[in-house]
N, CA, C and O atoms as a printed pandas DataFrame, in Angstrom:
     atom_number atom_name residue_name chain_id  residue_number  x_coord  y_coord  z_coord
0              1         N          UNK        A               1    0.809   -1.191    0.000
1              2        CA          UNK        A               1    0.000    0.000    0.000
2              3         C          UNK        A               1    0.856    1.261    0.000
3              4         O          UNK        A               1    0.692    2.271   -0.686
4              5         N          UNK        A               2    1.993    0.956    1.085
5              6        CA          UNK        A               2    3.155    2.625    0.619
6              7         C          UNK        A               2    3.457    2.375   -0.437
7              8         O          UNK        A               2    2.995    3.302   -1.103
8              9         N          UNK        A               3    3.912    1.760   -1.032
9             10        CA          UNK        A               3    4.375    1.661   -2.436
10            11         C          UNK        A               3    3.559    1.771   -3.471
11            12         O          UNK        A               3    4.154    1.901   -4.540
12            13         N          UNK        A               4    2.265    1.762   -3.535
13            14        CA          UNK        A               4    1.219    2.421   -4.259
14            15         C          UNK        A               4    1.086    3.883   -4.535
15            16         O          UNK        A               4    0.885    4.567   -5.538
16            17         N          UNK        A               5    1.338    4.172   -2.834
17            18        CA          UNK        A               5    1.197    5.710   -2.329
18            19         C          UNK        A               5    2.244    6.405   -3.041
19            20         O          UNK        A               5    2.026    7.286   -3.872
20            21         N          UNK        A               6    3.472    5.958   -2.671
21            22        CA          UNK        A               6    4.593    6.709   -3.010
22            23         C          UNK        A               6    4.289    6.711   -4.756
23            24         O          UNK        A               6    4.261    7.780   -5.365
24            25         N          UNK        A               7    4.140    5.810   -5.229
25            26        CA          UNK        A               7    4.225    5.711   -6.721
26            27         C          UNK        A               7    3.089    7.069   -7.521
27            28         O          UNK        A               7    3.344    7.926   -8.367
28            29         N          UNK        A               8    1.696    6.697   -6.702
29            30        CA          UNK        A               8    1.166    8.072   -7.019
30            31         C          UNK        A               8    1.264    9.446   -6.856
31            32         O          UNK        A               8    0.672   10.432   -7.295
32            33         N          UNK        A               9    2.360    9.179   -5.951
33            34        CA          UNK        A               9    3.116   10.977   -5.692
34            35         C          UNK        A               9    4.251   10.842   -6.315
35            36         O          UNK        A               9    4.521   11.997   -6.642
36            37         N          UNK        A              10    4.875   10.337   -6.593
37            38        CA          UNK        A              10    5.810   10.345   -7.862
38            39         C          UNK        A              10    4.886   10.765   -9.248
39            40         O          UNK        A              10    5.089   11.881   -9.727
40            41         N          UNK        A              11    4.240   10.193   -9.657
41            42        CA          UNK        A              11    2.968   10.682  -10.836
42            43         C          UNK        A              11    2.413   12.057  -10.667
43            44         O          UNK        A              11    2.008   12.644  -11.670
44            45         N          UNK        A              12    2.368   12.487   -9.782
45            46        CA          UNK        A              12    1.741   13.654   -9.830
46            47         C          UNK        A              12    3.006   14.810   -9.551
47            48         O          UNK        A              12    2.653   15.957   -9.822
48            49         N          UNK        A              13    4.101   14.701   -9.163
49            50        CA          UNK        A              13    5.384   15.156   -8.784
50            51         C          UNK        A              13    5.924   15.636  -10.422
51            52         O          UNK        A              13    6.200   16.785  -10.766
52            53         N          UNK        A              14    5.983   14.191  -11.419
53            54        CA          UNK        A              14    6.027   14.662  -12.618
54            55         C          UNK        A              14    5.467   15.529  -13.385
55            56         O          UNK        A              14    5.944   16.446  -14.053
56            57         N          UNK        A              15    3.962   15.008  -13.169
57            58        CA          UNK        A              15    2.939   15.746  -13.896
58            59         C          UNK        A              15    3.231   17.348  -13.727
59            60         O          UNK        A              15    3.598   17.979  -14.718
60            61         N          UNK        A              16    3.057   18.033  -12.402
61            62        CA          UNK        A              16    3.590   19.467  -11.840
62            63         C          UNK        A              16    5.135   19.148  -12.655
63            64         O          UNK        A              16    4.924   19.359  -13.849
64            65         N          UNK        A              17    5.935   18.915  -12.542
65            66        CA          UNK        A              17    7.423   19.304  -13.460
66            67         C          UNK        A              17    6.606   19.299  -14.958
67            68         O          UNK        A              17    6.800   20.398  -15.478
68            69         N          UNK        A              18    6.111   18.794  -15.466
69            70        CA          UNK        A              18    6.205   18.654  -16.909
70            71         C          UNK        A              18    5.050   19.617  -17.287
71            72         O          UNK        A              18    5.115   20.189  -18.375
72            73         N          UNK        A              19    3.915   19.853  -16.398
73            74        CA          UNK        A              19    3.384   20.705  -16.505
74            75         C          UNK        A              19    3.589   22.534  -16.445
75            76         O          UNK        A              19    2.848   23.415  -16.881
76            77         N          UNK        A              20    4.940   22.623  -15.698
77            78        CA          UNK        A              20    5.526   23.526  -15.410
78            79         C          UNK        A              20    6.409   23.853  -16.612
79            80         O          UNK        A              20    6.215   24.940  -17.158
80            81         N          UNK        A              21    7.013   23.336  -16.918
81            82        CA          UNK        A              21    7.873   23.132  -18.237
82            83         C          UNK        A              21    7.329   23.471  -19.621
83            84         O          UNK        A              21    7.888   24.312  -20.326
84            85         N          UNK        A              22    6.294   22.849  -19.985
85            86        CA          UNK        A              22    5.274   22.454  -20.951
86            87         C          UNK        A              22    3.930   23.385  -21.063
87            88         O          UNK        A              22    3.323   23.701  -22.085
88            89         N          UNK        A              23    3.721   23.641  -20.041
89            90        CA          UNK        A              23    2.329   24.520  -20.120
90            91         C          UNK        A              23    1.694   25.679  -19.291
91            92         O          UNK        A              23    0.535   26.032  -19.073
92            93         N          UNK        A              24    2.749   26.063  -18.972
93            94        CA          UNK        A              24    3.019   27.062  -17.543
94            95         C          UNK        A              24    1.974   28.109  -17.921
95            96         O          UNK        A              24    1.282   28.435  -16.956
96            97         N          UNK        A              25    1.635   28.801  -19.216
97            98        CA          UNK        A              25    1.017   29.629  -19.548
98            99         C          UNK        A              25   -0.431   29.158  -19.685
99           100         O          UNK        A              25   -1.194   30.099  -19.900
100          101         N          UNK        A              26   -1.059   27.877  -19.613
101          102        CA          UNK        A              26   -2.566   27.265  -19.517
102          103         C          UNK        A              26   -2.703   26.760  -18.223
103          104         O          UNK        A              26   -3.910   26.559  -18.083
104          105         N          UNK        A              27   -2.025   26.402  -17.049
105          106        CA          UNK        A              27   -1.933   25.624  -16.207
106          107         C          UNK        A              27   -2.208   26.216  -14.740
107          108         O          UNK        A              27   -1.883   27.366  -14.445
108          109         N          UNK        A              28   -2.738   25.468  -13.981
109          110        CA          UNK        A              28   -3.174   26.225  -12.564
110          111         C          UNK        A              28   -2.269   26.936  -12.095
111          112         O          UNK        A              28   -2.518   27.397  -10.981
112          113         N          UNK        A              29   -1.039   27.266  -12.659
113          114        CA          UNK        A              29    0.127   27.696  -11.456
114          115         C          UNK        A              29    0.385   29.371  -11.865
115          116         O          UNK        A              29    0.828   30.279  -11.161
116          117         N          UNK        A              30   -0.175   29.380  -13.584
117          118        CA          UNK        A              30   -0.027   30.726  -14.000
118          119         C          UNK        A              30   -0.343   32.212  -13.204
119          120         O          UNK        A              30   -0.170   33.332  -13.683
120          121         N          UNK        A              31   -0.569   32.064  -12.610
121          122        CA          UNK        A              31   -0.953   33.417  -11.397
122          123         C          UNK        A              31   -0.462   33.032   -9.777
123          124         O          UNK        A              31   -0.948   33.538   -8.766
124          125         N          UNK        A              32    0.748   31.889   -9.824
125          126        CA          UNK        A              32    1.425   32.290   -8.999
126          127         C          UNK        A              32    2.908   33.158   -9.048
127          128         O          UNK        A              32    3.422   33.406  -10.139
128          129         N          UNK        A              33    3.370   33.474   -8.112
129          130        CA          UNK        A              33    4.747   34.294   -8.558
130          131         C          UNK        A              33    5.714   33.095   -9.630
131          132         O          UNK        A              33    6.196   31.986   -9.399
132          133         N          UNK        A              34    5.682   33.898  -10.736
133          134        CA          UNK        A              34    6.583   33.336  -11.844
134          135         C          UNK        A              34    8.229   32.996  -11.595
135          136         O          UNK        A              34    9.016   32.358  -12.294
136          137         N          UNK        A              35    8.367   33.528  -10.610
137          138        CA          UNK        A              35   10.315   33.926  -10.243
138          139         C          UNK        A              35   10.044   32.728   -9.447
139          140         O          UNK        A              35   11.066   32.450   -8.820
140          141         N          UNK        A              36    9.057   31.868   -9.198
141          142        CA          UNK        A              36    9.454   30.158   -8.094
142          143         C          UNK        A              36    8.601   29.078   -8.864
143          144         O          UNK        A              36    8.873   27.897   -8.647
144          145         N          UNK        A              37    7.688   29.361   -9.664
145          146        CA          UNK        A              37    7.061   29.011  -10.704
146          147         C          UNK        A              37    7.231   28.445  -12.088
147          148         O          UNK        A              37    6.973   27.346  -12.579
148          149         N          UNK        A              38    7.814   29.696  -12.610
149          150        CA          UNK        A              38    7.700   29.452  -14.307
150          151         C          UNK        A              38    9.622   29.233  -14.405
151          152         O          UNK        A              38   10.446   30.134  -14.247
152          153         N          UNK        A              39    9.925   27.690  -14.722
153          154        CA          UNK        A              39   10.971   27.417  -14.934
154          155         C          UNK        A              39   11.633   28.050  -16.136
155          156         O          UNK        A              39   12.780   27.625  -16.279
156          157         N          UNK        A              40   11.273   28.911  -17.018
157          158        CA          UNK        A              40   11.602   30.002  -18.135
158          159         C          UNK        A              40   12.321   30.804  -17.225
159          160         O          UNK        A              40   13.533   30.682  -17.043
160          161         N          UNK        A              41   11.493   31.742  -16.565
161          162        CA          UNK        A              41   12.188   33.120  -15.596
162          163         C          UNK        A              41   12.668   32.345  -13.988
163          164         O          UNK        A              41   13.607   32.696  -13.274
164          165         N          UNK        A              42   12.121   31.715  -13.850
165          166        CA          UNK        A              42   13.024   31.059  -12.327
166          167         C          UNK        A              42   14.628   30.663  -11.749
167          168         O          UNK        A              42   14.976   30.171  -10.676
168          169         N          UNK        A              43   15.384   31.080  -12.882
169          170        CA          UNK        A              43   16.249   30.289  -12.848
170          171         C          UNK        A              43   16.937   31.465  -12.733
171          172         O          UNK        A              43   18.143   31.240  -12.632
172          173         N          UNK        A              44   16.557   33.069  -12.698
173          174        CA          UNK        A              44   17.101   34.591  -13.242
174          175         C          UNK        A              44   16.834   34.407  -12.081
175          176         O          UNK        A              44   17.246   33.247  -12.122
176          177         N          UNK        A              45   16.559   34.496  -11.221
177          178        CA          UNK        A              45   15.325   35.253  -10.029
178          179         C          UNK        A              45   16.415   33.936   -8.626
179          180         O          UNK        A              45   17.364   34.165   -7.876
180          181         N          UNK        A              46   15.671   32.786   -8.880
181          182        CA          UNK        A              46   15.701   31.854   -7.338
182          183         C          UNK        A              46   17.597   31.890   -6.862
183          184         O          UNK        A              46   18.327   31.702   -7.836
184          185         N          UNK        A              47   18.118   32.046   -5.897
185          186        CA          UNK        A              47   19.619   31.834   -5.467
186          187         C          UNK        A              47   19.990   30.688   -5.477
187          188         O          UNK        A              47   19.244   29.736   -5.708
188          189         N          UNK        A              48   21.439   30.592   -5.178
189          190        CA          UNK        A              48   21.933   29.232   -5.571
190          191         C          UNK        A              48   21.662   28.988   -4.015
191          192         O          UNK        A              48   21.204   29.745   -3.160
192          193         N          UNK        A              49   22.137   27.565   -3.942
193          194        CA          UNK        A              49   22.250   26.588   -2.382
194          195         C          UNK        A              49   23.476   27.080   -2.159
195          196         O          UNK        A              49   24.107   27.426   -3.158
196          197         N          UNK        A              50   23.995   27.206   -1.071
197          198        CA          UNK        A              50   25.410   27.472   -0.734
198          199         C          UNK        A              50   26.064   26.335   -1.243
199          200         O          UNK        A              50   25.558   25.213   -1.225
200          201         N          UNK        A              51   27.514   26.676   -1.836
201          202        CA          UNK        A              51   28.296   25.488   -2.446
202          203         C          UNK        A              51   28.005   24.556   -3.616
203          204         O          UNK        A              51   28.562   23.472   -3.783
204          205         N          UNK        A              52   27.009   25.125   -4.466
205          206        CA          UNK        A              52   26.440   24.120   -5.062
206          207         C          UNK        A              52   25.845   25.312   -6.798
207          208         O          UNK        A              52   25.772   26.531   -6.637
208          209         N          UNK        A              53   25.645   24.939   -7.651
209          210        CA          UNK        A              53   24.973   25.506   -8.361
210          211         C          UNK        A              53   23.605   25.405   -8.869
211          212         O          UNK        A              53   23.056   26.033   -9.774
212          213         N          UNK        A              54   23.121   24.378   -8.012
213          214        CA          UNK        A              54   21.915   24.076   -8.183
214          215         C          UNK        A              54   20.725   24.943   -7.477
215          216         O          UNK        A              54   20.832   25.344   -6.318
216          217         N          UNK        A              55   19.469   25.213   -8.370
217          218        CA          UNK        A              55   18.668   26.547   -8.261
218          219         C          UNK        A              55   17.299   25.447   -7.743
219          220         O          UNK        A              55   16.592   24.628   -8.330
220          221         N          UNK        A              56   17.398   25.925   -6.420
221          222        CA          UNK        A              56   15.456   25.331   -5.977
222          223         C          UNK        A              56   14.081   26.244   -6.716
223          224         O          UNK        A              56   13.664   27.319   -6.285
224          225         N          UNK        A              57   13.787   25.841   -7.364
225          226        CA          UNK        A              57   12.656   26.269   -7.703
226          227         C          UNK        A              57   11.180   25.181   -7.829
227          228         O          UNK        A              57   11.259   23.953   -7.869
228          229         N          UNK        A              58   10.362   25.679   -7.859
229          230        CA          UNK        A              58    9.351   24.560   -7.846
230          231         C          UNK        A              58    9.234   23.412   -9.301
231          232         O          UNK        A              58    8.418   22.509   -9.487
232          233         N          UNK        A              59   10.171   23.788  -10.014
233          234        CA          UNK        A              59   10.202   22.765  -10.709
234          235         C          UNK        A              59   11.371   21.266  -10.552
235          236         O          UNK        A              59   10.986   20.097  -10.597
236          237         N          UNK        A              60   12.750   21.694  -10.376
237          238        CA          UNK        A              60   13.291   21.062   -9.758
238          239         C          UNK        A              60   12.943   20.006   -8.307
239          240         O          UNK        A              60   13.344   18.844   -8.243
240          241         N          UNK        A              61   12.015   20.781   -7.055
241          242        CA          UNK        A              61   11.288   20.524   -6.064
242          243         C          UNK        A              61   10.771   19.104   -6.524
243          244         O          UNK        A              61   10.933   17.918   -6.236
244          245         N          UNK        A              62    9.984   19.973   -7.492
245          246        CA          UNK        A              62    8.730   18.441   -8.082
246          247         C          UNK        A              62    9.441   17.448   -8.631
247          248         O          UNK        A              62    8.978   16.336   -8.375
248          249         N          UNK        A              63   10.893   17.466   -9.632
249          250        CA          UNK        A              63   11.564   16.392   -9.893
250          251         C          UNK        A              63   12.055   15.624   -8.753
251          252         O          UNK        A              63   11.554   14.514   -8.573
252          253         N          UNK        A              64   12.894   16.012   -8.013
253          254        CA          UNK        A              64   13.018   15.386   -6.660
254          255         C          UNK        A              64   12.083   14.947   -5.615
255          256         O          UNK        A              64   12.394   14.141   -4.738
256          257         N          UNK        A              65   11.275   15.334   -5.696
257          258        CA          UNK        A              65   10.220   14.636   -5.081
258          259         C          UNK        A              65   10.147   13.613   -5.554
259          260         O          UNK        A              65   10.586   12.684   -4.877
260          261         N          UNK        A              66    9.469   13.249   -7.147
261          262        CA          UNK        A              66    9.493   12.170   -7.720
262          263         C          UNK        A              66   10.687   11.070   -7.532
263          264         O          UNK        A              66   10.527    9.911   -7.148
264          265         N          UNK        A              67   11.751   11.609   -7.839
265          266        CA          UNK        A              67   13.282   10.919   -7.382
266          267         C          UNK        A              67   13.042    9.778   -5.775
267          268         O          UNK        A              67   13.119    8.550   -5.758
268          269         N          UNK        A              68   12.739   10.742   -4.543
269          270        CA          UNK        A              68   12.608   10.706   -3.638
270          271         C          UNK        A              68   11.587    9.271   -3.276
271          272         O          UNK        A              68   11.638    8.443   -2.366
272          273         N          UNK        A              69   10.514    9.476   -4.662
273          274        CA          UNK        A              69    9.410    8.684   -3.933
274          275         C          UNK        A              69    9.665    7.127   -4.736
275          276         O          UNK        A              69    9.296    5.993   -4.432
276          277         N          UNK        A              70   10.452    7.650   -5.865
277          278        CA          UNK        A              70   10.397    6.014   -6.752
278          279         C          UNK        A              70   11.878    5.365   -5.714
279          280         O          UNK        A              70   12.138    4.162   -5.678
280          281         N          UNK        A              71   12.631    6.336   -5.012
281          282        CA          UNK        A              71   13.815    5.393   -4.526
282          283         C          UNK        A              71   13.490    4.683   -3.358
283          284         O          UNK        A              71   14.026    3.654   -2.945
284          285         N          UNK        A              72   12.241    5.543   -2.686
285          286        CA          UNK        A              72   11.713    5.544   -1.776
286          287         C          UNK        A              72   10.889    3.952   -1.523
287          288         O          UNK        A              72   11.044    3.047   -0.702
288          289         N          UNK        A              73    9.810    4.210   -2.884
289          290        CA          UNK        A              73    9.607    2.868   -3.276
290          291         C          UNK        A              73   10.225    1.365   -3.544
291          292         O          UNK        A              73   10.033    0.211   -3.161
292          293         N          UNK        A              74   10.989    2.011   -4.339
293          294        CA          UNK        A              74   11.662    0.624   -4.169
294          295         C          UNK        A              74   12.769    0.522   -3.447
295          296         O          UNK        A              74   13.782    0.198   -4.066
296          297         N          UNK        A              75   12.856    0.712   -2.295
297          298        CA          UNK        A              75   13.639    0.707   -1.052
298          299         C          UNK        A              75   12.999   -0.581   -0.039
299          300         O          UNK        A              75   13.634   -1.433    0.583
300          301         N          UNK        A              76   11.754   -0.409   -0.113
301          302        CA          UNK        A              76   10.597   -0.830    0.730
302          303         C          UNK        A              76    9.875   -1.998    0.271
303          304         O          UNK        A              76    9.173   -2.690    1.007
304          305         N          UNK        A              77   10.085   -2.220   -1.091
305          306        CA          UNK        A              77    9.019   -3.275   -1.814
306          307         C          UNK        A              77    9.794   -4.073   -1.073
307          308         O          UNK        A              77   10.996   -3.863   -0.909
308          309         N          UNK        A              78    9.052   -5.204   -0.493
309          310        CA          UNK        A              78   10.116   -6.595   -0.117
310          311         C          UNK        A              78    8.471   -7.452   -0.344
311          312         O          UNK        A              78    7.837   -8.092    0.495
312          313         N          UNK        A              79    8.125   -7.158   -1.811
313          314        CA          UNK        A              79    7.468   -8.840   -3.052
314          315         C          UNK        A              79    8.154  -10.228   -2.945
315          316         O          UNK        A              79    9.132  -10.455   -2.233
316          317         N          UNK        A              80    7.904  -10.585   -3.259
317          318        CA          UNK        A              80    8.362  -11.929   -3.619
318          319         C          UNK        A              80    8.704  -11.700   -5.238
319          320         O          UNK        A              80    8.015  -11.140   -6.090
320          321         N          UNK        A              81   10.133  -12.390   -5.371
321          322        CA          UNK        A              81   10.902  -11.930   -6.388
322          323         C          UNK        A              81    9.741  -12.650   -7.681
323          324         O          UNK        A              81    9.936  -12.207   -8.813
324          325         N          UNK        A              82    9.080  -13.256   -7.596
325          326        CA          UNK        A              82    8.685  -14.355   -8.517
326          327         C          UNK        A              82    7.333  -13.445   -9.311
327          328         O          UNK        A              82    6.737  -13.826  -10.318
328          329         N          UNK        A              83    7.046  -12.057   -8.475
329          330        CA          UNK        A              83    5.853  -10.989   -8.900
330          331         C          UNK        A              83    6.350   -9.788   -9.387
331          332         O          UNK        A              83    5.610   -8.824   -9.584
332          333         N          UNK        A              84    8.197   -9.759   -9.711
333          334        CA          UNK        A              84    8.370   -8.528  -10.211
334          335         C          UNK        A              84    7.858   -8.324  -11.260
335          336         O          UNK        A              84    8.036   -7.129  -11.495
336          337         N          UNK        A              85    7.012   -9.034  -12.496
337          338        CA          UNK        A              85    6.866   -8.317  -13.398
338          339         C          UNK        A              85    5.068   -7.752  -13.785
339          340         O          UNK        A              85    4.486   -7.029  -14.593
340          341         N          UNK        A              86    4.663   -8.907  -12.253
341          342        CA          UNK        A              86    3.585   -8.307  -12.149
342          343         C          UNK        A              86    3.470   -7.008  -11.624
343          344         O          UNK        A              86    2.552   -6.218  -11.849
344          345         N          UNK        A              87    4.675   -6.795  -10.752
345          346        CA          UNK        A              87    5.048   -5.370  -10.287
346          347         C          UNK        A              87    5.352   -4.524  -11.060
347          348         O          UNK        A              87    4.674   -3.496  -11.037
348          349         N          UNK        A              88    6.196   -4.603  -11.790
349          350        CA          UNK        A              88    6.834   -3.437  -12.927
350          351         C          UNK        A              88    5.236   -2.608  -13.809
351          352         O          UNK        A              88    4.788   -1.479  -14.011
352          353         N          UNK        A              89    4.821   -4.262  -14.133
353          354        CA          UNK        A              89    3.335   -3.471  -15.138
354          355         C          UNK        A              89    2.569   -3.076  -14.374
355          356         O          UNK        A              89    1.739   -2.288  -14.829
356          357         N          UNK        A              90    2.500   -3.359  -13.168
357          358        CA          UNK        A              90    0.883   -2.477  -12.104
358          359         C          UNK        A              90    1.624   -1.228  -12.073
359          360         O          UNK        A              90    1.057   -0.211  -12.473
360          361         N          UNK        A              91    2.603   -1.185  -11.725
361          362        CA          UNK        A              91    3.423   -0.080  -10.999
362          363         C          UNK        A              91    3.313    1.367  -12.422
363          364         O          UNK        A              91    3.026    2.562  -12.341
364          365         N          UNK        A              92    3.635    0.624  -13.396
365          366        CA          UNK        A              92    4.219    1.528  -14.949
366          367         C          UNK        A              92    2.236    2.373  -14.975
367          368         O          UNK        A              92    1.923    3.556  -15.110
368          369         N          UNK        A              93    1.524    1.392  -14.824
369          370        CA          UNK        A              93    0.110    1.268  -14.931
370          371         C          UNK        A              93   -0.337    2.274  -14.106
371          372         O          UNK        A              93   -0.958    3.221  -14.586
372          373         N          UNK        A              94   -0.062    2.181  -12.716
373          374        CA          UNK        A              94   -1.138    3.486  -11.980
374          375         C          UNK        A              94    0.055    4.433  -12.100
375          376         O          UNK        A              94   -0.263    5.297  -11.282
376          377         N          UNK        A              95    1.421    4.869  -12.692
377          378        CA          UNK        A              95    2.146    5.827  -12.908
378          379         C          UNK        A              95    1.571    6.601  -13.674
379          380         O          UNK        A              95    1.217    7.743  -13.384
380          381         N          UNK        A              96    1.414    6.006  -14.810
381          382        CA          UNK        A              96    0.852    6.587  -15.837
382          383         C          UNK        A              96   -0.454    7.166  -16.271
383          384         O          UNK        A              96   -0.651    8.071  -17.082
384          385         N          UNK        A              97   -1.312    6.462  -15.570
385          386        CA          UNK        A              97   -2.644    7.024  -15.129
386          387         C          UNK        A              97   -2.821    8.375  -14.482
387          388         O          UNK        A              97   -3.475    9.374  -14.781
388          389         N          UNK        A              98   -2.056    8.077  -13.543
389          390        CA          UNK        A              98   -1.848    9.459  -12.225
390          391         C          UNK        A              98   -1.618   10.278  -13.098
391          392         O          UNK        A              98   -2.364   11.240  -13.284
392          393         N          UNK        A              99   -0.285   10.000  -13.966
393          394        CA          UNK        A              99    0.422   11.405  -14.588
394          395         C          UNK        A              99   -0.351   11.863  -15.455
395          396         O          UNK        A              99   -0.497   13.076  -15.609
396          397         N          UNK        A             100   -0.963   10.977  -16.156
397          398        CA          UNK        A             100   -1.908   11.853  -17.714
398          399         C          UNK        A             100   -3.054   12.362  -17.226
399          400         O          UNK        A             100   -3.463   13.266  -17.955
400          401         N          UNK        A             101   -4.263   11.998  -15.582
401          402        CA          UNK        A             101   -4.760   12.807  -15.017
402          403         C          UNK        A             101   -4.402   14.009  -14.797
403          404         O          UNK        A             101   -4.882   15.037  -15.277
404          405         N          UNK        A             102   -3.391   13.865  -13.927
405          406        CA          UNK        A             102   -2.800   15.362  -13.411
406          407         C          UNK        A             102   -2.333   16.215  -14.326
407          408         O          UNK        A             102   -2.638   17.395  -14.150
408          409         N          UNK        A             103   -1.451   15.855  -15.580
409          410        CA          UNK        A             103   -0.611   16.274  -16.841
410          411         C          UNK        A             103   -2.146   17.337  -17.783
411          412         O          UNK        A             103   -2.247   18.560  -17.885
412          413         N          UNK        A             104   -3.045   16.300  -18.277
413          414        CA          UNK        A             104   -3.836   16.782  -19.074
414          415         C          UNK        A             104   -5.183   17.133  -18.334
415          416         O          UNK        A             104   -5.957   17.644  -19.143
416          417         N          UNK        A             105   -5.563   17.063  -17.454
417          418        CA          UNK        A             105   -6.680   17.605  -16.352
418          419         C          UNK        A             105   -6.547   18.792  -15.594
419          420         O          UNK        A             105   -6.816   19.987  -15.717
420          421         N          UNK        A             106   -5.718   17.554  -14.248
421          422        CA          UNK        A             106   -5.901   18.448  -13.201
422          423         C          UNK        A             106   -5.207   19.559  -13.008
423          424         O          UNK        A             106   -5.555   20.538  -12.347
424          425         N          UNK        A             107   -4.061   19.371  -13.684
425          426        CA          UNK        A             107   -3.220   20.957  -13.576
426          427         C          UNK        A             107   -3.456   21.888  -14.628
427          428         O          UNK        A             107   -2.750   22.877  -14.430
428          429         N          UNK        A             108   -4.157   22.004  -15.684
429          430        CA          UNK        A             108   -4.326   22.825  -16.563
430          431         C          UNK        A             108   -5.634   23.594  -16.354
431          432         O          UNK        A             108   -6.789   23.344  -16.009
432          433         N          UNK        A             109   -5.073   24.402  -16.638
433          434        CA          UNK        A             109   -6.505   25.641  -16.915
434          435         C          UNK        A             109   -7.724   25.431  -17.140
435          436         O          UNK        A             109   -7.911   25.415  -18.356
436          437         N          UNK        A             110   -8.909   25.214  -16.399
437          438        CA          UNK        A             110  -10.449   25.374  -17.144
438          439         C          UNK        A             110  -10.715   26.407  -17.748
439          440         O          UNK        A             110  -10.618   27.556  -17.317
440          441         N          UNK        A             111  -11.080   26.048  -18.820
441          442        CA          UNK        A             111  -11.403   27.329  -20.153
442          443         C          UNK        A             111  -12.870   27.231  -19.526
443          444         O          UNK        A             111  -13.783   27.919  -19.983
């Protein structure tokens, strides 16, 4: 069941990155501040981490999250080796679901 969980917040973690990336100008996020937002101008605007050149912005955020939740996941699966591939396809299965909800739905703009 965590590993369900985590997998659908990984899906929706993407969806927000790719939605951010991809459609920033149709998408629920367009009328938040653009300088933590819109990965176009965010990258002018957000500071570095000390020591590092890497820029937190909410798009990066949402990739790592995802990162976070698939390592997360499979950290934890302890299946029986003999169901990984029933695992791989459930797993690929509600990923992908989640993401094309969130991707082409829930994060975009109602006209």
């Amino acid at each position: 069941m965590i590993t369900t969980i985590l997998i659908i917040l990984a899906a929706i973690f993407k969806a927000i990155a790719d939605t951010l990336q991809h459609h920033f100008d149709t998408s629920v996020f367009k009328k938040l501040n653009p300088k933590w937002w819109n990965p176009v101008v965010s990258c002018d605007y957000v500071g570095f981490l000390p020591l590092t050149k890497y820029r937190p912005d909410a798009w990066h955020l949402a990739n790592s999250g995802m990162i976070i939740c698939f390592i997360t996941a499979a950290s934890i699966n302890d299946s029986v080796i003999s169901f990984w591939l029933i695992n791989v396809v459930g797993i690929g299965v509600i990923f992908n679901l989640i993401f094309l909800l969130f991707y082409s739905k829930i994060l975009r703009k109602w006209n």
